[in-house]
C-alpha positions as CSV (number, residue, x, y, z in Angstrom):
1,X,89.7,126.5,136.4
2,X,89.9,125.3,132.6
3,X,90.8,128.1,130.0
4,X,87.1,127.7,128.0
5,X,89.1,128.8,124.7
6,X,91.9,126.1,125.4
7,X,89.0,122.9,126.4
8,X,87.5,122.4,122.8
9,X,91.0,122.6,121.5
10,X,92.2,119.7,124.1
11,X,89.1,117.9,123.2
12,X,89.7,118.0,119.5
13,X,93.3,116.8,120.1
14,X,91.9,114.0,121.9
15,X,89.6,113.2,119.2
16,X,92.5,112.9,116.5
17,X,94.5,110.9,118.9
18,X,91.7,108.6,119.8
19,X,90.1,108.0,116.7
20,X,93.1,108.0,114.4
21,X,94.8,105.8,116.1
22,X,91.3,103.1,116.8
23,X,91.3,103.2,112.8
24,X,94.5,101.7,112.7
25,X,93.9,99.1,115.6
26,X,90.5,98.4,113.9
27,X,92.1,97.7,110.6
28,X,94.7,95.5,112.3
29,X,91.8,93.7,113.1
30,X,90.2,93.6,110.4
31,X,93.3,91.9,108.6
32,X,93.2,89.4,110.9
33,X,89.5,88.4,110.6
34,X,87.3,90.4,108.4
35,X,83.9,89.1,109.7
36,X,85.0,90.5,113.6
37,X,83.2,93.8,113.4
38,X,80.3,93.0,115.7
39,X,82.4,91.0,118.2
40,X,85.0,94.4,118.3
41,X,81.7,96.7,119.1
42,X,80.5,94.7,121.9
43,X,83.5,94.8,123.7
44,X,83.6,98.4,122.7
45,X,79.9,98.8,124.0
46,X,81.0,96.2,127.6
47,X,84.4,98.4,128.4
48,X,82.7,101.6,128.1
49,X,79.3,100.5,129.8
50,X,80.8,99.4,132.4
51,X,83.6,102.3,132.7
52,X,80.5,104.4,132.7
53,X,79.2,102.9,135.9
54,X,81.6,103.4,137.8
55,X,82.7,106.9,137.1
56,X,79.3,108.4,135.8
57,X,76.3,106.3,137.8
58,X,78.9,105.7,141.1
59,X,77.9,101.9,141.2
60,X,74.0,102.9,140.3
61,X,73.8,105.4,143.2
62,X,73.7,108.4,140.9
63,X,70.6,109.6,139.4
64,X,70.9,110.4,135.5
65,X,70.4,114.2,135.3
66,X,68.9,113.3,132.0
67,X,65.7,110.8,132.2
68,X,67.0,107.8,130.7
69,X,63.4,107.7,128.4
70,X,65.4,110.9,126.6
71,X,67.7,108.7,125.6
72,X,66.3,105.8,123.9
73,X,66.1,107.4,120.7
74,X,69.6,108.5,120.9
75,X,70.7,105.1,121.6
76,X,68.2,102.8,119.3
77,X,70.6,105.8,116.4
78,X,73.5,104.6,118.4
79,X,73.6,100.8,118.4
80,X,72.1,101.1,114.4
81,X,74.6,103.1,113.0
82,X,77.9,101.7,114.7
83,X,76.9,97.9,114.2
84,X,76.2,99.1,110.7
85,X,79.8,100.8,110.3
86,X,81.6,97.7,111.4
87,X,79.4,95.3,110.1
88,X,80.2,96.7,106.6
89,X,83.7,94.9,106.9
90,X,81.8,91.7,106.3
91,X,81.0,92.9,102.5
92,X,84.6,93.2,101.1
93,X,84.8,96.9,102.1
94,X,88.1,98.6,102.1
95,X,89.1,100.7,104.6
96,X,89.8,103.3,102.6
97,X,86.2,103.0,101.1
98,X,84.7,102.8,105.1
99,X,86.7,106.5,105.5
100,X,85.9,107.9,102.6
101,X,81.9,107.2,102.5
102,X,81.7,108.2,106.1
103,X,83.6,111.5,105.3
104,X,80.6,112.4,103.6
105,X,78.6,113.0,106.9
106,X,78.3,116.6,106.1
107,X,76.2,115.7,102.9
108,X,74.2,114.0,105.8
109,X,74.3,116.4,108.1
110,X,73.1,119.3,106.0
111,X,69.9,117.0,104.5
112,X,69.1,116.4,108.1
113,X,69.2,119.7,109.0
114,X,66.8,121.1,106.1
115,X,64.4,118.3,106.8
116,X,64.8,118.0,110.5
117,X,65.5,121.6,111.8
118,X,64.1,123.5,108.5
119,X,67.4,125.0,108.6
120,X,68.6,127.2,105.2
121,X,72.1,127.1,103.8
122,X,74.0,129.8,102.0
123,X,75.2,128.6,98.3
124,X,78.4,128.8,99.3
125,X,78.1,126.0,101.6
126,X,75.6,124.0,99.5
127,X,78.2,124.2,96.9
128,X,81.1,122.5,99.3
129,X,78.1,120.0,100.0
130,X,77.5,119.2,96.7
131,X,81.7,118.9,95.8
132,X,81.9,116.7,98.7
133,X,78.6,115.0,97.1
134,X,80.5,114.6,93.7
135,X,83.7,113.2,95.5
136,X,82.6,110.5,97.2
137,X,80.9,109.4,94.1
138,X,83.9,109.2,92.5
139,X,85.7,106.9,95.0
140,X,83.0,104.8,95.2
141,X,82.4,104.5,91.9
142,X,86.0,103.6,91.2
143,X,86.2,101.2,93.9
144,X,83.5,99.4,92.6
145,X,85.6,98.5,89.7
146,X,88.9,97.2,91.7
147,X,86.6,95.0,93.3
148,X,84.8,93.6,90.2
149,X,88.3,93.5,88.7
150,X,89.9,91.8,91.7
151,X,87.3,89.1,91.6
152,X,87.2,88.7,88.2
153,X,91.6,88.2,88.5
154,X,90.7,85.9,91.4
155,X,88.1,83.4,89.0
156,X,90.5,83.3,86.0
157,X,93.4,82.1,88.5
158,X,90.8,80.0,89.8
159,X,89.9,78.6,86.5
160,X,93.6,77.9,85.4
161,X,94.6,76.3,88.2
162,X,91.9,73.9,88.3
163,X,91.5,71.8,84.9
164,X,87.9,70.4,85.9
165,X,85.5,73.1,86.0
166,X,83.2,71.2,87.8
167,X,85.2,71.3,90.4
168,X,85.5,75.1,91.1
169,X,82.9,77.2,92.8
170,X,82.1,80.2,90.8
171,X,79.6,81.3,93.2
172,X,82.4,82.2,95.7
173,X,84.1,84.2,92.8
174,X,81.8,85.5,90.3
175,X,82.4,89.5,90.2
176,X,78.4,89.7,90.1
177,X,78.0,88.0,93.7
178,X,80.7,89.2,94.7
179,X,79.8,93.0,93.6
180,X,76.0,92.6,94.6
181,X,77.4,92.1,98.6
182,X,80.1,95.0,98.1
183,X,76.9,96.9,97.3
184,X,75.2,95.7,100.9
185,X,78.2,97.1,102.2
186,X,78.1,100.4,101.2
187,X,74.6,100.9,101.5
188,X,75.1,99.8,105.2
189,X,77.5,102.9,105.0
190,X,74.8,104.7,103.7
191,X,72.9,104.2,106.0
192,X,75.3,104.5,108.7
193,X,76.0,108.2,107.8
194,X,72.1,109.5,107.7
195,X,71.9,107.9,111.1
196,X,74.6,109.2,112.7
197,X,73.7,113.1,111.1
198,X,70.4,112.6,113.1
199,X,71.7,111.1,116.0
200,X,73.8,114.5,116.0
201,X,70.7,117.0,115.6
202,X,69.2,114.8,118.8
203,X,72.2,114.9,120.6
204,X,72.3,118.7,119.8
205,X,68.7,119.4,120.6
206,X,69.0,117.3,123.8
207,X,71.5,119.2,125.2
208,X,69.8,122.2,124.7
209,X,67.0,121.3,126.5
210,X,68.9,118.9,129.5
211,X,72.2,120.9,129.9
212,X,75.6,119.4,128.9
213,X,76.1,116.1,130.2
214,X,78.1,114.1,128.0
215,X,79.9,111.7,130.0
216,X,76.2,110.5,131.7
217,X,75.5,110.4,127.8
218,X,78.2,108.1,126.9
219,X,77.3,105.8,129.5
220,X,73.6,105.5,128.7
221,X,74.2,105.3,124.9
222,X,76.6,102.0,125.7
223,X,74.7,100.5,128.5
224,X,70.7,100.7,127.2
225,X,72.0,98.8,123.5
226,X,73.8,95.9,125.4
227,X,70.6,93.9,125.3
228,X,70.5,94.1,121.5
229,X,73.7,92.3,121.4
230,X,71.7,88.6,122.5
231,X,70.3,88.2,118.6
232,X,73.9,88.6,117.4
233,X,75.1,86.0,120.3
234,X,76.0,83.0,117.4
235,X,78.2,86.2,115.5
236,X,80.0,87.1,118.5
237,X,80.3,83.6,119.9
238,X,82.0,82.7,115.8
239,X,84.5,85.4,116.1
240,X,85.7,85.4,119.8
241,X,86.5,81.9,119.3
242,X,88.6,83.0,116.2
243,X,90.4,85.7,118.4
244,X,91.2,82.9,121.2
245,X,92.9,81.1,118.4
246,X,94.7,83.8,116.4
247,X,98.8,83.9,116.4
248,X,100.1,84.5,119.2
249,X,102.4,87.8,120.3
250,X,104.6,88.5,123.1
251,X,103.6,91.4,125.1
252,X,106.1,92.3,128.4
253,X,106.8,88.4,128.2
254,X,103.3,87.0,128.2
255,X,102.2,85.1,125.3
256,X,98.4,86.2,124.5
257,X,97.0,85.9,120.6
258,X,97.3,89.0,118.7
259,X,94.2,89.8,117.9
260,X,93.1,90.1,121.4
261,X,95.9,92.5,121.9
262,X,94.9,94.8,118.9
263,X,91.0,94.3,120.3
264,X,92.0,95.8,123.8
265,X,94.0,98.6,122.0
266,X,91.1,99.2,119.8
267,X,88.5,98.9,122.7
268,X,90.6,101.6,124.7
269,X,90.7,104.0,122.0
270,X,87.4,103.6,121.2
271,X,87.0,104.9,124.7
272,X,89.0,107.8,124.5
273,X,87.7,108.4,120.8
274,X,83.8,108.6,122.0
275,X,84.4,110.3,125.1
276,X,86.1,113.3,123.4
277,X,82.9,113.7,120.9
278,X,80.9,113.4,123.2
279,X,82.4,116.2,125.3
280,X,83.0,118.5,122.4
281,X,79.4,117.7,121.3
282,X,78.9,120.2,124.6
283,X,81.0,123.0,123.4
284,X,80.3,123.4,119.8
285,X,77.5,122.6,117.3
286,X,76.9,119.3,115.4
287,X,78.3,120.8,112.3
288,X,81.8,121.9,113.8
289,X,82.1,118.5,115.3
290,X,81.4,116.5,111.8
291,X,84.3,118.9,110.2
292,X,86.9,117.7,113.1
293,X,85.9,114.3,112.7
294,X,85.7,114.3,108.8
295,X,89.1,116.1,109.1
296,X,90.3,113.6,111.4
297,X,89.6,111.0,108.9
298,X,91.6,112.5,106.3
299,X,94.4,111.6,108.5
300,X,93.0,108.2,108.7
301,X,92.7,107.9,105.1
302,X,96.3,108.8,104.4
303,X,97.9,106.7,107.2
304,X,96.2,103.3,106.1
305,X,96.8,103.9,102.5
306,X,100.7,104.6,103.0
307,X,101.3,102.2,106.0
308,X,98.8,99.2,104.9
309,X,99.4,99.7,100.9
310,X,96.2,99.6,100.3
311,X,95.2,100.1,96.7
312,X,94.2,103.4,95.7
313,X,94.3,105.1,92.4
314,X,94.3,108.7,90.8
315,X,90.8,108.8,90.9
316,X,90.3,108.3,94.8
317,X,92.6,111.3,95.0
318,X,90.8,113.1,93.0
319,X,87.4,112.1,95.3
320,X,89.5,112.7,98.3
321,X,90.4,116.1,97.5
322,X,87.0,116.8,96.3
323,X,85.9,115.7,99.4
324,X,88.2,117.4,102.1
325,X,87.8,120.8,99.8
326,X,84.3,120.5,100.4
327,X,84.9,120.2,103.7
328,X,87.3,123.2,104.0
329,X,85.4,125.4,102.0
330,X,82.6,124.4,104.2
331,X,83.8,125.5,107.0
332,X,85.1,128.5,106.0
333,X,81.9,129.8,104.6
């Protein structure tokens, strides 16, 4: 019989494990082809549907303890927020950016929970949400100017190195384009992060009212979205055949291209990422589960700033630890 003070604390260690380390397959990815965000959640959405069957619907013999019409909401908030999330990588968003913005679920999660549940919050913890608030403004505000001045460096190199201007294409430069899709991306972060606070009040309230069946959950919230993934069949088609041809790698003496390799990686800990939320989603609240994960993407943060040198300045630190004090103080309240 499983200790029941030990089990959330195994399930949190799984989260860190699992998620941390699909950031840093996903980013591999992403470095490879930037546009393959919708391809890598399909095969996310595939593996896991059809791990699901197997070990959760026996084959189809298994009737859902929860009637699957109790999950169509969850997974119409499902497929929306995580083809959102990856889809963002398509707008010149950096990584750091995509874990910082989504560290602000609890900003999310507390509007939610006024307008949803009616719930009231102390000051204290209106005070972390509004720090938290404050910080990610300030890293997005100040990433909005590396990427104007990136661009901007990009069209006067551009410019010198070409000595006809007719024959440059400013449009595929011009820090206003350029800036105006940076701001699609992070509004499809945005949008992303209310989602996903009130996928976690449904998931909460289902529960409540079903029992605790997150495995069954997991399965249904992968398998019911698959169907959605026909309209983005010319996407998907684009970036697998980009995959086929990537560099290749040896791996235990087989040649296979590299960015299949990190997609596998990233598909399997995926897996183990969403299976451990899911699961602690049955043994604590919404809220405790959006600090472990928000904490968990500190890590994140840290990790692909120092190992992929990506560019980061004093005033992301300063949003950062805005934001993770928030969080702290938060939780502490």
């Amino acid at each position: 019989m499983k200790d029941l003070r030990l089990w959330p604390m195994t399930l949190m260690g799984l989260v860190f494990l699992g998620c941390c380390s699909n950031v840093y397959f996903l980013e591999l990815l992403v470095k490879e082809d930037p546009g393959i965000g919708i391809f890598a959640t399909f095969s996310q959405f595939l593996f896991i549907a059809l791990h699901g069957f197997v070990s959760s619907a026996r084959c189809g013999t298994r009737k859902p303890q929860i009637h699957v019409k109790h999950y169509v909401l969850l997974v119409i908030f499902f497929f929306v927020a995580n083809v959102s999330n990856n889809y963002a990588f398509n707008f010149n968003i950096a990584m750091p950016l995509h874990i910082i913005i989504r560290s602000g679920s609890l900003i999310a999660n507390m509007v939610m929970g006024i307008i949803i549940l009616k719930r009231a919050y102390s000051n204290y913890k209106v005070a972390s949400v509004l720090t938290i608030t404050i910080g990610v403004v300030i890293c997005t505000l100040e990433s909005a100017k590396v990427v104007t001045k990136n661009t901007a460096a990009h069209k006067k190199s551009t410019s010198t190195d070409d000595p006809d201007p007719e024959l440059a294409e400013p449009t595929a430069s011009d820090p206003n384009t350029e800036f105006l899709w940076w701001c699609v991306g992070v509004a499809l972060l945005v949008v992303a992060l209310f989602v996903s606070a009130r996928m976690g009040i449904y998931q909460e309230t289902l529960f409540k009212a079903h029992g605790k069946h997150s495995e069954e959950a997991v399965f249904y919230t992968h398998l019911m979205p698959l169907p959605g993934f026909i309209f983005l069949y010319s996407n998907i088609f684009t970036h697998m055949t980009l995959a086929v041809e990537s560099p290749p790698i040896s791996v235990l003496g087989v040649i296979v291209p590299c960015t299949l390799v990190y997609l596998a990686l990233n598909v399997l800990s995926q897996f183990i990422c969403i299976s451990s939320v899911y699961a602690l989603t049955t043994e604590c609240t919404s809220l405790t589960v959006t600090l472990v994960v928000t904490l968990r993407k500190f890590l994140s943060l840290v990790f692909s700033i120092w190992y992929f040198q990506n560019p980061f300045t004093a005033y992301h630190w300063l949003g950062t630890l805005l934001i993770f004090g928030g969080t702290i103080g938060f939780s502490l309240s």
